[in-house]
Each structure stands twice: as C-alpha cells, then as structure tokens.
DRENMARTI-391850 format. One record per residue: x, y, z of N, C-alpha, C, O in turn; residue in three letters; residue number from 1; chain. Coordinates in nm, 2 decimals, decimal comma, m for minus. Each point is the difference from the previous one (the first is absolute). Layout:
<rs>
+--------+--------+--------+--------+--------+--------+--------+--------+--------+--------+--------+--------+---------+-----+--------+
|     nu |     nv |     nw |    cau |    cav |    caw |     cu |     cv |     cw |     ou |     ov |     ow | residuo | num | cadena |
+--------+--------+--------+--------+--------+--------+--------+--------+--------+--------+--------+--------+---------+-----+--------+
|      X |      Y |      Z |      X |      Y |      Z |      X |      Y |      Z |      X |      Y |      Z |     ALA | NUM |      A |
...
+--------+--------+--------+--------+--------+--------+--------+--------+--------+--------+--------+--------+---------+-----+--------+
</rs>
This chain:
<rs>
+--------+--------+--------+--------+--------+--------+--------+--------+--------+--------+--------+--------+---------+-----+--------+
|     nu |     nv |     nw |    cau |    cav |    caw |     cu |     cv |     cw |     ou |     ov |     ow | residuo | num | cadena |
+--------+--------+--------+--------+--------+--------+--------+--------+--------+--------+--------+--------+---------+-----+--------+
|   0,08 |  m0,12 |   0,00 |  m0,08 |   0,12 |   0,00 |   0,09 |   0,12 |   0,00 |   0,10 |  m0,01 |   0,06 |     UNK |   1 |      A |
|  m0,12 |   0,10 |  m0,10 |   0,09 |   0,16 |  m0,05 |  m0,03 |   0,02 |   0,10 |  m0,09 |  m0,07 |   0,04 |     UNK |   2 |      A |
|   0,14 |   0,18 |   0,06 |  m0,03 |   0,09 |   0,11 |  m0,04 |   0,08 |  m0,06 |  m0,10 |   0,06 |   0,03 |     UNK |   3 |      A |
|   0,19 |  m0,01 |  m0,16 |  m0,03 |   0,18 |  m0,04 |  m0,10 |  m0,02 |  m0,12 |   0,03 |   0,01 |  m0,11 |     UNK |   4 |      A |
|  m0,16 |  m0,03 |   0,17 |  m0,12 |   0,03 |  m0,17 |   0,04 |   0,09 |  m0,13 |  m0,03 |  m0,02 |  m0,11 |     UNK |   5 |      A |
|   0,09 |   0,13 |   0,16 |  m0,01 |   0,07 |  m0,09 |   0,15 |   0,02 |  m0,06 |   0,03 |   0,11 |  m0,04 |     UNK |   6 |      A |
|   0,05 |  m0,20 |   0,04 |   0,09 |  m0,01 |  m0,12 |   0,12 |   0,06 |   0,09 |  m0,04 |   0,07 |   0,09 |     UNK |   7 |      A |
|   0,18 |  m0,09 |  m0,09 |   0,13 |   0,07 |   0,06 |   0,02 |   0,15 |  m0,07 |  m0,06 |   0,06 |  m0,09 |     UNK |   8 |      A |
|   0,16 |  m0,04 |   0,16 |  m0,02 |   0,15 |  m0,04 |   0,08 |   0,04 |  m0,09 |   0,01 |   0,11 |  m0,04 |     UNK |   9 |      A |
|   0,06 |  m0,25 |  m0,03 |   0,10 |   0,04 |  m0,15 |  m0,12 |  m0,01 |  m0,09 |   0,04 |   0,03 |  m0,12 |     UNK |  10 |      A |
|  m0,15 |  m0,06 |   0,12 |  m0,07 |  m0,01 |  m0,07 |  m0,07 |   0,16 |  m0,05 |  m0,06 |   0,03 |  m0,10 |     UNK |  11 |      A |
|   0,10 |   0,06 |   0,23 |  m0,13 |   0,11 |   0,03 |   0,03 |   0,09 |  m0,12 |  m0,09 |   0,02 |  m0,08 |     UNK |  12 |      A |
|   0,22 |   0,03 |   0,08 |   0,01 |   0,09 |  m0,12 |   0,07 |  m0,04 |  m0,15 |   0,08 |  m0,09 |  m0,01 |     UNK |  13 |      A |
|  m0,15 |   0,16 |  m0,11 |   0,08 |  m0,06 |  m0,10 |   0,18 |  m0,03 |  m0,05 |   0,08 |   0,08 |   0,05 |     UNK |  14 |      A |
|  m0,02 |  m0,18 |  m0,12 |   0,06 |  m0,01 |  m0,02 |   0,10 |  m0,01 |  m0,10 |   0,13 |  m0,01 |   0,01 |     UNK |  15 |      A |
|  m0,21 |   0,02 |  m0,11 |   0,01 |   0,00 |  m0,16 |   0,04 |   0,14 |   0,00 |  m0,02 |   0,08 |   0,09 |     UNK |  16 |      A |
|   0,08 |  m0,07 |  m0,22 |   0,05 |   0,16 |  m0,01 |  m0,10 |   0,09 |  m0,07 |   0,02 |   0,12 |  m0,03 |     UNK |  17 |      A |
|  m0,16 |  m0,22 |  m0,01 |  m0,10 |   0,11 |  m0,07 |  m0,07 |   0,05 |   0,11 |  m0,07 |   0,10 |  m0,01 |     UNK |  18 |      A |
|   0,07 |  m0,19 |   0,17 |  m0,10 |   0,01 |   0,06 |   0,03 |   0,11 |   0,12 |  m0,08 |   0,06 |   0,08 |     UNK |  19 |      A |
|   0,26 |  m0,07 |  m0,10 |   0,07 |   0,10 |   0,11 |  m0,01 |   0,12 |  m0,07 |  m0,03 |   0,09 |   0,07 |     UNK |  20 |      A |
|   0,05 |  m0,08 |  m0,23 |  m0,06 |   0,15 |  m0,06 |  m0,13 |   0,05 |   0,02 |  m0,02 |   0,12 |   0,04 |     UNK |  21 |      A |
|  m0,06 |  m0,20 |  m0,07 |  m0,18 |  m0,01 |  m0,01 |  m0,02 |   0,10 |   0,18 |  m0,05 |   0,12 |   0,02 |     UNK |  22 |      A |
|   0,10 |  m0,20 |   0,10 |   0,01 |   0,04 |   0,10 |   0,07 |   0,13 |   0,03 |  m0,04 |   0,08 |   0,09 |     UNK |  23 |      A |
|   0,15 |  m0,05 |  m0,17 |   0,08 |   0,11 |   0,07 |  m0,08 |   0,13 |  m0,11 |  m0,01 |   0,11 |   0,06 |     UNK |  24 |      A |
|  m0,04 |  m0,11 |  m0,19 |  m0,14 |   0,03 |  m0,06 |  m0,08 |   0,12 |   0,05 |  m0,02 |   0,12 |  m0,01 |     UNK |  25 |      A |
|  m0,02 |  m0,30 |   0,10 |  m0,11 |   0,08 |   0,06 |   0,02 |   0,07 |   0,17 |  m0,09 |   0,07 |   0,04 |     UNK |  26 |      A |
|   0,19 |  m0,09 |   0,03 |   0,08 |   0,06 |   0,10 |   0,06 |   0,12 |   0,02 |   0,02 |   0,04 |   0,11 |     UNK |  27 |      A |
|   0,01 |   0,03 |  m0,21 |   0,06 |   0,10 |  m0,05 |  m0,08 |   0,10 |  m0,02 |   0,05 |   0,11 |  m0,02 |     UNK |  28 |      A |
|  m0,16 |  m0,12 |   0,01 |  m0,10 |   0,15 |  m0,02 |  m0,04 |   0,02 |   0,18 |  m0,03 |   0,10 |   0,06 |     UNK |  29 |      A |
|   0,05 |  m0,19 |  m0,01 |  m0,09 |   0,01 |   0,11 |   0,11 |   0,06 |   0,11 |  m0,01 |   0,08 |   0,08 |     UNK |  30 |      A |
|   0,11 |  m0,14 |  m0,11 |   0,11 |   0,11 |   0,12 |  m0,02 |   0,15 |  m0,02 |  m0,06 |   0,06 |   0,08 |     UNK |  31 |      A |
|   0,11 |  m0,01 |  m0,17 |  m0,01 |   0,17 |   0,05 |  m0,17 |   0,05 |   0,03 |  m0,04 |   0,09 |   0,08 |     UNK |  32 |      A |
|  m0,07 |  m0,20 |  m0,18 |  m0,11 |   0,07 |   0,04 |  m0,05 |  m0,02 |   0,17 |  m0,03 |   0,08 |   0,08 |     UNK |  33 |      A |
|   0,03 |  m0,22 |  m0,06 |   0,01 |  m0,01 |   0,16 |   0,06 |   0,08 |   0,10 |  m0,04 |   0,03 |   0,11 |     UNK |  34 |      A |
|   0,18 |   0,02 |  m0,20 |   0,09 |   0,06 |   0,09 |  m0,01 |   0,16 |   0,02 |   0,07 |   0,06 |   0,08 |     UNK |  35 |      A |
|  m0,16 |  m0,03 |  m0,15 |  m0,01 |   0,12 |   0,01 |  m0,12 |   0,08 |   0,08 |  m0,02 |   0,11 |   0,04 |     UNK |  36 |      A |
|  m0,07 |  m0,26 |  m0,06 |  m0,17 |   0,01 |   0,08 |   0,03 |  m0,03 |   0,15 |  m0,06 |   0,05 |   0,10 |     UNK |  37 |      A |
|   0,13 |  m0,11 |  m0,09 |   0,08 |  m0,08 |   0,12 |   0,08 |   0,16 |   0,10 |  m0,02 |   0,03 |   0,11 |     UNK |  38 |      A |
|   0,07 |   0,01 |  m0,18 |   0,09 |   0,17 |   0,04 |  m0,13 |   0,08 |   0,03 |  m0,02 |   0,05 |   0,11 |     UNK |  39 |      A |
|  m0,08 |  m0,05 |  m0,22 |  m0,08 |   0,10 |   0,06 |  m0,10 |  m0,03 |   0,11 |  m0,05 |   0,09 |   0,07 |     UNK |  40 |      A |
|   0,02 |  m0,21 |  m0,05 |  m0,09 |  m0,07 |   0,13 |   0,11 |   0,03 |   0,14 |  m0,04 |   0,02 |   0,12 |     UNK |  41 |      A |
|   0,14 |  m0,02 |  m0,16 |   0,09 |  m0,03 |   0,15 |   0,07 |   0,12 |   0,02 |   0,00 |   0,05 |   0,11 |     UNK |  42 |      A |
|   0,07 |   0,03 |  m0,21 |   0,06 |   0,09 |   0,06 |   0,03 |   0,10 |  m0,09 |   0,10 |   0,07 |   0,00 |     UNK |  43 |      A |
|  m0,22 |  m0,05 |  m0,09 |   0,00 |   0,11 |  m0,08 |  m0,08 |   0,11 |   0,11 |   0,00 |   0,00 |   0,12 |     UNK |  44 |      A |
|  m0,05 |   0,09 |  m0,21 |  m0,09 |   0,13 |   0,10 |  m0,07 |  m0,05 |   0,09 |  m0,09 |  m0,08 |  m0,04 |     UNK |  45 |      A |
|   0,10 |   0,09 |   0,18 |  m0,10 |   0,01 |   0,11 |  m0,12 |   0,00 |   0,00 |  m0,03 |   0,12 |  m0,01 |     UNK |  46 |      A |
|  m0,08 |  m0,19 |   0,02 |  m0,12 |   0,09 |  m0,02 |  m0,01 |   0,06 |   0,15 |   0,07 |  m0,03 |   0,09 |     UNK |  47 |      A |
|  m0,21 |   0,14 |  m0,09 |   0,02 |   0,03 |   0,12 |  m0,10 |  m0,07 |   0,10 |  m0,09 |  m0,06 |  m0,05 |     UNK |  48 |      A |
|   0,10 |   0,07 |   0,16 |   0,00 |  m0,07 |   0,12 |  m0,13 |  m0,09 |   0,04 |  m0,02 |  m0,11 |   0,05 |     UNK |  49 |      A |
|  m0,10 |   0,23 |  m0,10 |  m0,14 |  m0,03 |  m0,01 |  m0,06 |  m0,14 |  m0,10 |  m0,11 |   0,03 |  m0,03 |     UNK |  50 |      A |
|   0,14 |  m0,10 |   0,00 |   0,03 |  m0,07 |  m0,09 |  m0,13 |  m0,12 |   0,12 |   0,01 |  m0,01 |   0,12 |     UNK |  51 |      A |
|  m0,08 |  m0,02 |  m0,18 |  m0,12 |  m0,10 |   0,08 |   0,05 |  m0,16 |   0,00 |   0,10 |  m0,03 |  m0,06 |     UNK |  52 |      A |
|  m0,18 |  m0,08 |   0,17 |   0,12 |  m0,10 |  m0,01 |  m0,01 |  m0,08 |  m0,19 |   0,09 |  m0,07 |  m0,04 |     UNK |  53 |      A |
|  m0,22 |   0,11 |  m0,03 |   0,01 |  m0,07 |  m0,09 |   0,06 |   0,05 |  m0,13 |  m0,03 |  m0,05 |  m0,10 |     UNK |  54 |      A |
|   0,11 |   0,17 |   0,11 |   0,11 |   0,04 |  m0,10 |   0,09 |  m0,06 |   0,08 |   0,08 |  m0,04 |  m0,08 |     UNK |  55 |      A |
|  m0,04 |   0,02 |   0,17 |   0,12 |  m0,05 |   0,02 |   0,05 |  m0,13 |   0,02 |   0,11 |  m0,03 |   0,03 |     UNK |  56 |      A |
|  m0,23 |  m0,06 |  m0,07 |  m0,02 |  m0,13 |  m0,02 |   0,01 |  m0,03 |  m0,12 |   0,04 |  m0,11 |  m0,04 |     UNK |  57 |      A |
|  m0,08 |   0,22 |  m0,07 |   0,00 |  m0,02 |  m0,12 |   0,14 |   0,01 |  m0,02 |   0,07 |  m0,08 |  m0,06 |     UNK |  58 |      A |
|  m0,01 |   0,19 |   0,13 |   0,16 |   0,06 |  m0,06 |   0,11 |  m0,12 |   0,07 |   0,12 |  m0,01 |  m0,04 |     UNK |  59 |      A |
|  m0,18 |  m0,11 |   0,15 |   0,10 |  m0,09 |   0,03 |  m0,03 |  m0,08 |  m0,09 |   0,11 |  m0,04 |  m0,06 |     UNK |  60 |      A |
|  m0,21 |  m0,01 |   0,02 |   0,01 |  m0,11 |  m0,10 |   0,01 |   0,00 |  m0,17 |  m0,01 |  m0,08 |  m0,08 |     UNK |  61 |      A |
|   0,02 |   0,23 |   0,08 |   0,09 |   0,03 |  m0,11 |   0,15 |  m0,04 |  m0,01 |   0,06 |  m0,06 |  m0,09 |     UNK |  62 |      A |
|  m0,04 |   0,11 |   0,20 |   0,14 |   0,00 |   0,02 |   0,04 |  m0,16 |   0,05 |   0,12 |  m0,03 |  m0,02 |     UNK |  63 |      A |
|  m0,19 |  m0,04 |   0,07 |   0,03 |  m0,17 |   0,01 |   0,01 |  m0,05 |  m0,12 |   0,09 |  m0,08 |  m0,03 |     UNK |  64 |      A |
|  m0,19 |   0,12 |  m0,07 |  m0,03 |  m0,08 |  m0,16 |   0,16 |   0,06 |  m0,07 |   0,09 |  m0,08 |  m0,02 |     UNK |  65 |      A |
|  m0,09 |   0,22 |   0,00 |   0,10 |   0,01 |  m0,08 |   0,18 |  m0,03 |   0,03 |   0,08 |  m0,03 |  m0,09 |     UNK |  66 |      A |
|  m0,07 |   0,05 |   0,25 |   0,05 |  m0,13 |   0,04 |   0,06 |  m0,12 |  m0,03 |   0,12 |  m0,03 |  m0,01 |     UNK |  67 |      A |
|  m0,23 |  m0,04 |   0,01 |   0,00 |  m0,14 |  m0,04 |   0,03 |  m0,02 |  m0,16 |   0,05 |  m0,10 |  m0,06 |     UNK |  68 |      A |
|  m0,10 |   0,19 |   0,01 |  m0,01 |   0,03 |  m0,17 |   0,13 |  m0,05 |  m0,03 |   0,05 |  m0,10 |  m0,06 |     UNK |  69 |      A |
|   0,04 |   0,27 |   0,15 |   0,17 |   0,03 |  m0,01 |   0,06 |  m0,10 |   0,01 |   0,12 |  m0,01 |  m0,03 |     UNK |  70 |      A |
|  m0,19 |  m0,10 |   0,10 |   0,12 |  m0,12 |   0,12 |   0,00 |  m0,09 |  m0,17 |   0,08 |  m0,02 |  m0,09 |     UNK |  71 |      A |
|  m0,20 |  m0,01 |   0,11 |  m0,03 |  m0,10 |  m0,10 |   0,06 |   0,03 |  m0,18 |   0,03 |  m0,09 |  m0,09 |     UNK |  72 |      A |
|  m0,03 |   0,21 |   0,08 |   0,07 |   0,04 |  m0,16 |   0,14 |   0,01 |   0,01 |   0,06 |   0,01 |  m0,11 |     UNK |  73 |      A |
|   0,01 |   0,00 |   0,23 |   0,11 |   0,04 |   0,06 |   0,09 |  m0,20 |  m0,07 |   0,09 |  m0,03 |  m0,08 |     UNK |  74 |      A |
|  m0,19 |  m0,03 |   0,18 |   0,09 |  m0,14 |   0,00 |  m0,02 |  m0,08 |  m0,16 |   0,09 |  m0,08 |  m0,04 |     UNK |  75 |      A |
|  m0,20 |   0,10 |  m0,03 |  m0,03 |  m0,02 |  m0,09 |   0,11 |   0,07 |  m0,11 |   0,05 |  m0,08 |  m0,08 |     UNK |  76 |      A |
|  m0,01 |   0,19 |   0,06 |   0,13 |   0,02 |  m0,07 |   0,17 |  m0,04 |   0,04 |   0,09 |  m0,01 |  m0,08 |     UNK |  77 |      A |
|  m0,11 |  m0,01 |   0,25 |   0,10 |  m0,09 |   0,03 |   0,01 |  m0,15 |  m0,06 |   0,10 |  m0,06 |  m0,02 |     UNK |  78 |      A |
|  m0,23 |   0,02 |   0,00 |   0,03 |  m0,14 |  m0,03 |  m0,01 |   0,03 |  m0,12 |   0,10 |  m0,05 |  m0,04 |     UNK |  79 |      A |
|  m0,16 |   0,10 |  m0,05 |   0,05 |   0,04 |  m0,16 |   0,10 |   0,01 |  m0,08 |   0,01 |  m0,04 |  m0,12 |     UNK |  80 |      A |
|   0,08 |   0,14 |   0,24 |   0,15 |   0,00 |  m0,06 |   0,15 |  m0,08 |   0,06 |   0,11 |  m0,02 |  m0,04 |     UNK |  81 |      A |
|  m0,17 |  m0,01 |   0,14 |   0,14 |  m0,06 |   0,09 |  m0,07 |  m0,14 |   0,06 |   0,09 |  m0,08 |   0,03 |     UNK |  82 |      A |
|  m0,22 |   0,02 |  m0,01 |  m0,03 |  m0,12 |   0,02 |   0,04 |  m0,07 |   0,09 |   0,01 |  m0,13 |  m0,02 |     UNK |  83 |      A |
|   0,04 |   0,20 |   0,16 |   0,03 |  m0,04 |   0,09 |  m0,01 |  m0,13 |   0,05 |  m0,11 |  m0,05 |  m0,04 |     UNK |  84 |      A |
|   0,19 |  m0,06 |   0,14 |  m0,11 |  m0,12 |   0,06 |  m0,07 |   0,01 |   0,12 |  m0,08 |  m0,09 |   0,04 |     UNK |  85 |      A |
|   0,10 |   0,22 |   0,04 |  m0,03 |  m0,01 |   0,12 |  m0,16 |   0,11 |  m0,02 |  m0,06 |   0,05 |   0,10 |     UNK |  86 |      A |
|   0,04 |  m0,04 |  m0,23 |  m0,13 |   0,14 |  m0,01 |  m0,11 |  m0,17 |  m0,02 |  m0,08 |   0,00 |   0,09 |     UNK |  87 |      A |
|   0,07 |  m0,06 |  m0,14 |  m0,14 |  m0,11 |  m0,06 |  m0,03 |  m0,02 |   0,19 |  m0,09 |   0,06 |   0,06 |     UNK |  88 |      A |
|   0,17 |  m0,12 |  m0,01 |  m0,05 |  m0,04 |   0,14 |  m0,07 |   0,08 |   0,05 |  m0,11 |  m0,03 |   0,05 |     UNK |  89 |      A |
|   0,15 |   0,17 |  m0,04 |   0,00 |   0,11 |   0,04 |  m0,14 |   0,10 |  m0,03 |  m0,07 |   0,06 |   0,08 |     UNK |  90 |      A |
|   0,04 |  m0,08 |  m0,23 |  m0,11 |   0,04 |  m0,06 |  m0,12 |  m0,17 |   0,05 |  m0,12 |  m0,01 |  m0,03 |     UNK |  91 |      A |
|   0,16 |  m0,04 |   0,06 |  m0,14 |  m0,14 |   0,02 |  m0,04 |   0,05 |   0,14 |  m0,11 |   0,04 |   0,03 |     UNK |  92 |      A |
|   0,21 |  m0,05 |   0,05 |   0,00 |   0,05 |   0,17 |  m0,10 |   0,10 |  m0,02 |  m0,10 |  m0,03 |   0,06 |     UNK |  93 |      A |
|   0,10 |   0,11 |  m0,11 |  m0,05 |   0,15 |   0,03 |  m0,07 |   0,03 |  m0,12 |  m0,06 |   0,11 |   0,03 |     UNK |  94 |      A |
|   0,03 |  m0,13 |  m0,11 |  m0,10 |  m0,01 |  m0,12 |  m0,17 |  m0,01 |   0,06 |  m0,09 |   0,08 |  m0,01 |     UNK |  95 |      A |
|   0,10 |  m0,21 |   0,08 |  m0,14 |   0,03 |   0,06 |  m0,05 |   0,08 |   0,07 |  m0,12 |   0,03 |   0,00 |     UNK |  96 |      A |
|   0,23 |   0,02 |   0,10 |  m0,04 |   0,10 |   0,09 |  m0,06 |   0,12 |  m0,08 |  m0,11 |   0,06 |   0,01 |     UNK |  97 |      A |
|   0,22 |  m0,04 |  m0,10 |  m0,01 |   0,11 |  m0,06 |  m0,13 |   0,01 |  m0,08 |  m0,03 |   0,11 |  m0,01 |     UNK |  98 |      A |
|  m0,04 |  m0,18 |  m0,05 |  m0,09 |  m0,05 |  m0,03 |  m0,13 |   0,10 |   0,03 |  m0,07 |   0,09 |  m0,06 |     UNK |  99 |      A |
|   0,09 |  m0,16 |   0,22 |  m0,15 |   0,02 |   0,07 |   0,04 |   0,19 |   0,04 |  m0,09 |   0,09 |  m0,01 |     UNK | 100 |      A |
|   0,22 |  m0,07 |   0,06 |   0,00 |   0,12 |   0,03 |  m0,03 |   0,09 |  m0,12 |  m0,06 |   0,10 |   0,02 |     UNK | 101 |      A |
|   0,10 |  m0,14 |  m0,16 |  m0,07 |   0,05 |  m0,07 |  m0,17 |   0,06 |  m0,03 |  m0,05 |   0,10 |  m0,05 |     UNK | 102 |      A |
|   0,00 |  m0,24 |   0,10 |  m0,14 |   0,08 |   0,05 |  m0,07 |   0,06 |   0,11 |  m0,11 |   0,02 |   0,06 |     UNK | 103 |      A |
|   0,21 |   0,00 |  m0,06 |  m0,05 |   0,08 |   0,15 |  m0,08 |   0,17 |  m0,02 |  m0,09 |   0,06 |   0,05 |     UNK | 104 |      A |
|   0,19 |  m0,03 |  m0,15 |  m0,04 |   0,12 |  m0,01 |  m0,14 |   0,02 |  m0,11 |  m0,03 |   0,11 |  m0,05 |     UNK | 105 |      A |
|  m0,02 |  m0,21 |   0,03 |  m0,11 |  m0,04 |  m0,10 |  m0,10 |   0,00 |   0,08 |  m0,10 |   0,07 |   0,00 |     UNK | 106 |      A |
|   0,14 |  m0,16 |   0,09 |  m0,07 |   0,00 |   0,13 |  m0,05 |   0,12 |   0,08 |  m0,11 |   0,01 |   0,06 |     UNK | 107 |      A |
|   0,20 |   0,06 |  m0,06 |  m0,06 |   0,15 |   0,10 |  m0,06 |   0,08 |  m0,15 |  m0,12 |   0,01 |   0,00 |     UNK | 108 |      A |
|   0,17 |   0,01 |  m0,07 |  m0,08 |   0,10 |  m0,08 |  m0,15 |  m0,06 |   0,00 |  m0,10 |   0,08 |   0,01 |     UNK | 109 |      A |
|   0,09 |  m0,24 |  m0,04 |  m0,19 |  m0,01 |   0,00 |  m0,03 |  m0,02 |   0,11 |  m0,12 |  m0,02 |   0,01 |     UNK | 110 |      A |
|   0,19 |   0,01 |   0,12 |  m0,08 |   0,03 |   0,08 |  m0,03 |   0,16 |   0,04 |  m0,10 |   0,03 |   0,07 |     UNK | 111 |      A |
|   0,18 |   0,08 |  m0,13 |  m0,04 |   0,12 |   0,01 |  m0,13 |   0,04 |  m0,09 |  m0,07 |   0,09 |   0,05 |     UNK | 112 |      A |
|   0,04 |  m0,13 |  m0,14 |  m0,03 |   0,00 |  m0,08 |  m0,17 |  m0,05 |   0,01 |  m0,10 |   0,06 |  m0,06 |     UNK | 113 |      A |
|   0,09 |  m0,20 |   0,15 |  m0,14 |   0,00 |   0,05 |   0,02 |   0,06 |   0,13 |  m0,12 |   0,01 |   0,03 |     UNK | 114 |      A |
|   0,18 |   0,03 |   0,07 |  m0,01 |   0,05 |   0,07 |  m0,13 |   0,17 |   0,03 |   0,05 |   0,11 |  m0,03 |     UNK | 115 |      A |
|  m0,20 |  m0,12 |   0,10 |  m0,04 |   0,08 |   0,01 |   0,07 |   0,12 |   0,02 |   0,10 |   0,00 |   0,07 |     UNK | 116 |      A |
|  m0,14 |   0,12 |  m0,12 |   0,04 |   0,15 |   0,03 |  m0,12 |   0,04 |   0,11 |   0,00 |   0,12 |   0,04 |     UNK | 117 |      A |
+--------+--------+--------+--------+--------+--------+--------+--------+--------+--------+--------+--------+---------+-----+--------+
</rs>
C-alpha cells in the first residue's frame, strides 16, 4: 500500500524542458505584477487611521493572496531556470498549504459581501 496517495514530490513539478519553459512562461508575468500589488497593500501609502474593520480585512487579505501569488511565481521561475533538488520536496510540503491559504482571502471578500449593512 503507498502511504503517499498523491504521488512523491519529484513528480510535483515539471521536468521536460517544454514544461520547465511552459512553467517559467507562465511565472514571469506574475512576479513584478504581484510584486508590486504586494508593495502597495504593505508598505506603500498609509491609509489613514479611520479605516472600518472590514477595509482592513479586505487590505489583509489582499495582501496574504498577492503574497502567496509572489512566493508561488518566485519558486516557479527558480525551478524554470536552475531546477534545483531540494525546491520539488519543498513546493509538495507547502503547496497545499498554500493552496487553502490562497483561499482565504476569497473567503473574507464573500463573506463581506453577504454580510448585512
């Protein structure tokens, strides 16, 4: 019987050199734009102080998604160009996590969203 259902983790990312392109592709738009959405949620202009708690729920889980965006487009061009061995283990570990934290912030926007006024 497999312990691990869902396949080892040399499996997780591509390894062919159309699929390490195809991947680094599509990885490469998403760094500066993450990275720049990412600057403005965290430490661009201040808003000021009055800010209610559900802008500021919105502006954390902005800033968690795009985040996660940066982390995820980040290692995806690492493994693109340089194909590390210690990044597949590494992206399986934390892939799922990243996953669900990714919806998190999906999550607060509809619950703002049905949330009575």
């Amino acid at each position: 019987m497999n312990p691990n259902p869902t396949g080892p983790p040399e499996d997780f990312l591509p390894r062919s050199l159309l699929g390490r392109c195809l991947l680094g592709m599509f990885s490469a738009p998403f760094v500066p734009f993450s990275a720049v959405f990412l600057y403005a949620f965290t430490l661009g202009r201040r808003p000021v102080l009055n800010l209610n708690w559900g802008e500021w729920l919105v502006r954390i889980a902005m800033s968690e998604f795009f985040g996660a965006l940066l982390a995820v487009s980040i290692c995806g061009l690492i493994w693109a160009v340089a194909a590390p061995d210690w990044l597949p283990a590494l992206a399986f570990r934390y892939g799922r996590r990243l996953g669900v934290l990714a919806l998190v912030p999906f999550l607060i926007l509809a619950g703002l969203l049905i949330w009575p006024t």
